[in-house]
C-alpha positions as CSV (number, residue, x, y, z in Angstrom):
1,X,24.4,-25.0,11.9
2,X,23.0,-22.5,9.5
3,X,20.7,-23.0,7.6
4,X,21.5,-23.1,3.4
5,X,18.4,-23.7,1.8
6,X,17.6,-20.6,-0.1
7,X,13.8,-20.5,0.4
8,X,12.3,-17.2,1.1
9,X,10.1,-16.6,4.0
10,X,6.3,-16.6,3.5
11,X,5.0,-12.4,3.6
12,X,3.6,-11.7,6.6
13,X,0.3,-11.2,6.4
14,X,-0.8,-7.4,6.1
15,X,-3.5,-8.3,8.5
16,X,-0.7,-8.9,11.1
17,X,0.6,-5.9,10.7
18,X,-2.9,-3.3,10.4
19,X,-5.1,-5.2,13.5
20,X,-2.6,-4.0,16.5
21,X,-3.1,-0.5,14.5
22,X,-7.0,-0.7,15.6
23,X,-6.9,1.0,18.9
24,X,-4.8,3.8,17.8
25,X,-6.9,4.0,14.4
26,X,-10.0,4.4,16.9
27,X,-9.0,6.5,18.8
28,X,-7.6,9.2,16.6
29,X,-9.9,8.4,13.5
30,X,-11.4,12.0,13.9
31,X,-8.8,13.9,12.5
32,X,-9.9,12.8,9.1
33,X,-6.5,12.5,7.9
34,X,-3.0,10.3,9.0
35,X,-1.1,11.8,12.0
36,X,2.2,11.9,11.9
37,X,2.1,10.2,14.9
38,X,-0.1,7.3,13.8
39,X,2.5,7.2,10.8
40,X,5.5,6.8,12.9
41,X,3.3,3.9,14.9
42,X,2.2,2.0,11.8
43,X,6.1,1.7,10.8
44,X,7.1,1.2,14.1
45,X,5.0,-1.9,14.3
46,X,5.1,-2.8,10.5
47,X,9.1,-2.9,10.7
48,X,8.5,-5.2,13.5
49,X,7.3,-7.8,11.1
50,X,9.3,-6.8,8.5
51,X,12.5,-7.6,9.7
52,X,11.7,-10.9,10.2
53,X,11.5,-11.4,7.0
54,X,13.6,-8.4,5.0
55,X,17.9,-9.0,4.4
56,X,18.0,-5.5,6.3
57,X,16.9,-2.8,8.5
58,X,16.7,-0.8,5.6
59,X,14.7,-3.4,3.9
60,X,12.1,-3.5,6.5
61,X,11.9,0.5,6.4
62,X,11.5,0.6,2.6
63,X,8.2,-2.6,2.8
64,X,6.4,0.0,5.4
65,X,7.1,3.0,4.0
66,X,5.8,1.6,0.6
67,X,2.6,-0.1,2.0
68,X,2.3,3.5,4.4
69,X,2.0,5.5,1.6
70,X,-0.3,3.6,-0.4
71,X,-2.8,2.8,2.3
72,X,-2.7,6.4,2.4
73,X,-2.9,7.0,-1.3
74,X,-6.1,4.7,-1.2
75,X,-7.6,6.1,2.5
76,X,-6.4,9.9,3.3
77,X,-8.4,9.5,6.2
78,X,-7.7,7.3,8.6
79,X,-11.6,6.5,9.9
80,X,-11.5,4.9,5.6
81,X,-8.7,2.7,6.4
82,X,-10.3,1.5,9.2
83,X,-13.2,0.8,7.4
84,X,-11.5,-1.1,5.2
85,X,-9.1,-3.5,7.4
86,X,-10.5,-6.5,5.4
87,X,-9.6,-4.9,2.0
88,X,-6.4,-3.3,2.8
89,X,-5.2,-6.7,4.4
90,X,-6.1,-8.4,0.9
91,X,-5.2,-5.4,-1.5
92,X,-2.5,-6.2,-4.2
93,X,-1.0,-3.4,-4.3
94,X,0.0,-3.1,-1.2
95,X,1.1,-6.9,-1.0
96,X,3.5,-6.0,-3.8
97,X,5.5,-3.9,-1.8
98,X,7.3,-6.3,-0.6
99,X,8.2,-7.8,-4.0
100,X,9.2,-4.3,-4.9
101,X,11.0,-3.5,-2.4
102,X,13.1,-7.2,-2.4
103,X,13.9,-6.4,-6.4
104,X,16.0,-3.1,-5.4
């Protein structure tokens, strides 16, 4: 039976989606910029969550890529973000992504 109530889905937390980054973050936090590697990562695992939530694939893609590139707006260097995992978890801006991204 499917379900009709129209509720949306609680966000997932960012936190959810930047802790299984950590390791990765560590290990490559020298570089003191984002790989392109640890970019493809961070939407591989963000889209994970996101389509739990998101009407689409697309949907999912559009959420990361919008809280990717202002995590990096606001940390160009990756060793910042990391420094920041409470803030960035708790940051505004990037928790309006996903309104933004639900309005298109």
């Amino acid at each position: 039976m499917q379900d009709t109530n129209n509720e949306v889905d609680s966000p997932v937390p960012l936190s959810r989606l930047l802790f299984p980054l950590l390791p990765l973050i560590l290990l490559c936090s020298c570089t003191g910029f984002w790989s392109g590697s640890n970019q493809r990562k961070f939407k591989e695992v963000c889209a994970d969550e996101a389509i739990k939530w998101a009407a689409s694939e697309e949907q999912a893609d559009a959420y990361c890529k919008c809280v990717l590139d202002k995590m990096m707006r606001k940390y160009p260097d990756e060793e910042d973000a990391l420094m920041h995992m409470g803030d960035l978890a708790m940051d505004t801006s990037l928790i309006n992504c996903r309104e933004e991204v639900m309005m298109k």
